[in-house]
C-alpha positions in Angstrom: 0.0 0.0 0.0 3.0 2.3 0.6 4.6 1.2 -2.1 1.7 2.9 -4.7 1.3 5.8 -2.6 5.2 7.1 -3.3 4.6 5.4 -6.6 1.7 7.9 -7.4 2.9 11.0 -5.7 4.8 12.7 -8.9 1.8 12.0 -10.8 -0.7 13.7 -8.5 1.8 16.6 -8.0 1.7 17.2 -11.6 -1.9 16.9 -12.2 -2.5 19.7 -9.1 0.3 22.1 -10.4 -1.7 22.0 -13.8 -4.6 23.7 -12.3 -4.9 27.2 -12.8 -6.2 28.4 -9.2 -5.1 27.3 -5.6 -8.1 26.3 -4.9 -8.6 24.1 -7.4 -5.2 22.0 -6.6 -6.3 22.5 -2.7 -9.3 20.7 -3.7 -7.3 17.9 -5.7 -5.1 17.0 -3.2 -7.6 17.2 -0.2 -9.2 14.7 -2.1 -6.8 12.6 -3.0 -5.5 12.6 0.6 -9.5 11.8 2.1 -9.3 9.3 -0.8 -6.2 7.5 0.3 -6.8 8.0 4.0 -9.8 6.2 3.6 -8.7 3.2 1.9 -6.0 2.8 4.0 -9.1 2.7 7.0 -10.9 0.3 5.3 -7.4 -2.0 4.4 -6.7 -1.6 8.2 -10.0 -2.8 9.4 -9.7 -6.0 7.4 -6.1 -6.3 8.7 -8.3 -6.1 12.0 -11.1 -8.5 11.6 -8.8 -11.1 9.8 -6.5 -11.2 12.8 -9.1 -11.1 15.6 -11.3 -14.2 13.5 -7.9 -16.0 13.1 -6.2 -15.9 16.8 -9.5 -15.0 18.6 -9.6 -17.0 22.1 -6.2 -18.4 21.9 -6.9 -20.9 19.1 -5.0 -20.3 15.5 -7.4 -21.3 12.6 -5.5 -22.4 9.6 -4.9 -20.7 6.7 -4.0 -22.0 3.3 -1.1 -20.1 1.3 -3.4 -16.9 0.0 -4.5 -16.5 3.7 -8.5 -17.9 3.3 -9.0 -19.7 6.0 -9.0 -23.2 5.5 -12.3 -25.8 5.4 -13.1 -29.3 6.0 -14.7 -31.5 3.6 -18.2 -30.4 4.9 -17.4 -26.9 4.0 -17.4 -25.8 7.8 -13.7 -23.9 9.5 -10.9 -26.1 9.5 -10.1 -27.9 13.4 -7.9 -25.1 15.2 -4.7 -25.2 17.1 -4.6 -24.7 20.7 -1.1 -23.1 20.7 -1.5 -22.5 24.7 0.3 -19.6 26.0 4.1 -19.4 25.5 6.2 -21.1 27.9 8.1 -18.1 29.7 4.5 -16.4 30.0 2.7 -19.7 31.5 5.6 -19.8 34.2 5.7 -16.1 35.0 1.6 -16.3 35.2 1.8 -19.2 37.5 4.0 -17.9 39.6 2.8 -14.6 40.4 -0.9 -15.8 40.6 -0.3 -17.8 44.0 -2.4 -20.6 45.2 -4.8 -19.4 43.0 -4.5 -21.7 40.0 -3.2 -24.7 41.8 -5.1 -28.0 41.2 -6.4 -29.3 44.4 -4.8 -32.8 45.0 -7.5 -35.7 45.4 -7.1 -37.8 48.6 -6.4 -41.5 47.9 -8.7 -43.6 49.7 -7.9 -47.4 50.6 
């Protein structure tokens, strides 16, 4: 996206330094600029949604090489991958969190 916005600047430049009044390449270019700011909006909000959907409640659902998401044979999402938290994370978590996530140890009976 970057890459066509430096790609079109000269062009739009030219076009507004054709116009004959300020206002007219004030206009242009506050266009343009609304125009671009807005795509980039609408590109970011798919970024968004794809990235919440994909790692949403820490599962990963697969995605083939265009980045679709991938389906089983009945057409429904793929199975996910329950990644877990990363290790260093898990062990900081547990160990600030106290007794608090402790399994409680069943008594053996005889």
């Amino acid at each position: 996206m970057d890459a066509s916005y430096d790609k079109l600047q000269p062009e739009i430049e030219a076009k507004a330094l054709a116009l004959p009044t300020a206002e007219e390449r004030i206009k242009l270019l506050t266009d343009y600029s609304c125009q671009k700011g807005d795509e980039m909006i609408s590109r970011w909000q798919q970024l968004a949604f794809f990235l919440i959907v994909k790692y949403n409640d820490m599962v990963v659902k697969p995605t083939d090489k265009n980045g679709s998401f991938e389906r089983n044979q009945y057409g429904k999402g793929a199975r996910v991958v329950r990644p877990g938290f990363p290790e260093r994370y898990a062990k900081h978590h547990i160990n600030h969190s106290g007794e608090k996530l402790l399994v409680p140890q069943e008594e053996k009976k005889d």
